[in-house]
N, C-alpha and C positions, 0 to 999 in steps of 0.2 A: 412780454418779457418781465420778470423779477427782478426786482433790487435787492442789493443784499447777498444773499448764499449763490453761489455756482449750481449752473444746471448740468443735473448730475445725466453722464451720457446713459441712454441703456436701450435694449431693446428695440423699443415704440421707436425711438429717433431715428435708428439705425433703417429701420422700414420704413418709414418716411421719406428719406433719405431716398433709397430705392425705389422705390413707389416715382417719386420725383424724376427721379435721373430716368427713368422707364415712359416718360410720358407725361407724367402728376400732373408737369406745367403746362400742357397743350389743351388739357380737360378746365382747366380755369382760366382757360382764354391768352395765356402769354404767346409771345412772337419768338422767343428763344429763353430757354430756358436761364437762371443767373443763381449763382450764391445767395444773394442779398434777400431773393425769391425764397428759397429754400429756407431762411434762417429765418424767415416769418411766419412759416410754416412748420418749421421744429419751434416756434414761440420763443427765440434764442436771438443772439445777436450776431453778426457775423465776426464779431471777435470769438465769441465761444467757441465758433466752429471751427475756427483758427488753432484756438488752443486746445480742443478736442484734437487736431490732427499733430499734437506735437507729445499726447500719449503714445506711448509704448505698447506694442502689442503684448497682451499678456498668456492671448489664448493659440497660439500657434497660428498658422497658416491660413487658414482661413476664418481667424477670428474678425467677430464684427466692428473692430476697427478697419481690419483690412478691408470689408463689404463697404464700410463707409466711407474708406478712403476709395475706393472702386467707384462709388456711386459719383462720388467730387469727381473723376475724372471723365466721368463719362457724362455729366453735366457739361465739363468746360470745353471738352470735344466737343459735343452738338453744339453748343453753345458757337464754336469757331465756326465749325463745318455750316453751319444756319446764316452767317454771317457774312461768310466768305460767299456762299449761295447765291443769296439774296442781294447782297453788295454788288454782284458781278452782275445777276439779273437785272439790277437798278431800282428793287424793291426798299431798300433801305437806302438811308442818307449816308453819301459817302464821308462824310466829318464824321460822325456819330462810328460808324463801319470803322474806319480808320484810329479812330480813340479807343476803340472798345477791344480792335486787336492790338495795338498798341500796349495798351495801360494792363491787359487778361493774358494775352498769348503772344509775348515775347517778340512780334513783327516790330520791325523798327523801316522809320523813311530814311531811307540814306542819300547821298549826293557821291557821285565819286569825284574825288578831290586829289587823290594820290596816283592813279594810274594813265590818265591822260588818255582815257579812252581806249586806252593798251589793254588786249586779255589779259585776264587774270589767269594766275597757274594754276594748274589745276585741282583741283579740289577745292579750292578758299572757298566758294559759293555754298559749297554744301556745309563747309567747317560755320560759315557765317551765319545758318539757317539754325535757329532755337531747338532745341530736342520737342519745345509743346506743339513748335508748331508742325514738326516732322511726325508727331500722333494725331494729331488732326489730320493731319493729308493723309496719312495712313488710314485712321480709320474712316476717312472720305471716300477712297478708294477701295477699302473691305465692305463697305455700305454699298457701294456703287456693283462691285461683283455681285454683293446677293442677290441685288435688284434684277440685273441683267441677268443672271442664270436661273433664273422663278421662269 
């Protein structure tokens, strides 16, 4: 990482990036793919990468900010989905498993303290479930179709 001037985003990153969110992390030996992984590997910090995703798209639709913000999400999906996996399997530590979706994908420990064991009306459960982690289960379950119809 440079001190001094800003790394400037282009191209090379952007394919990295992809490269990464495709696998990159499995070929150098990681257990789940992470940010922090990534940002060592664009030679950047994971602030930049931060502040690289609060550019402006400048080239339409499928400009490669867009590919790069694509690639982040399909990092922190696997990244859930490998988690949630292995968590359940009992491959990973359940502290670590529970921090990591905690502090990354929006899961929260709750207690109920307000309805006395009384159902809940309907809908709250779903209203109370994060939009990241309702793509994760998603794309857990579009993963799990391909598998099973191969």
């Amino acid at each position: 990482m440079r001190d001094g001037a800003p790394t400037k985003f282009s191209e090379d990153k952007i394919k990295i990036a992809e490269d990464y969110s495709l696998g990159g992390w499995e070929v150098e030996g990681f257990v789940t793919p992470t940010i922090e992984h990534l940002a060592f590997n664009l030679e950047v910090s994971v602030k930049t990468i931060y502040e690289w995703l609060k550019q402006e798209d400048q080239d339409g639709e499928y400009s490669g900010m867009d590919r790069f913000r694509k690639s982040l999400e399909k990092i922190k999906q696997k990244q859930a989905i490998i988690i949630i996996n292995k968590g359940l399997k009992g491959d990973f530590n359940p502290v670590l498993s529970k921090l990591i979706l905690s502090s990354n994908h929006g899961y929260k420990d709750r207690s109920d303290t307000t309805s006395d064991d009384k159902p809940l009306a309907p809908g709250v459960s779903d209203v109370a479930m994060s939009e990241g982690v309702k793509k994760a289960i998603e794309a857990y379950e579009e993963e799990m179709r391909k598998v099973l119809t191969k």
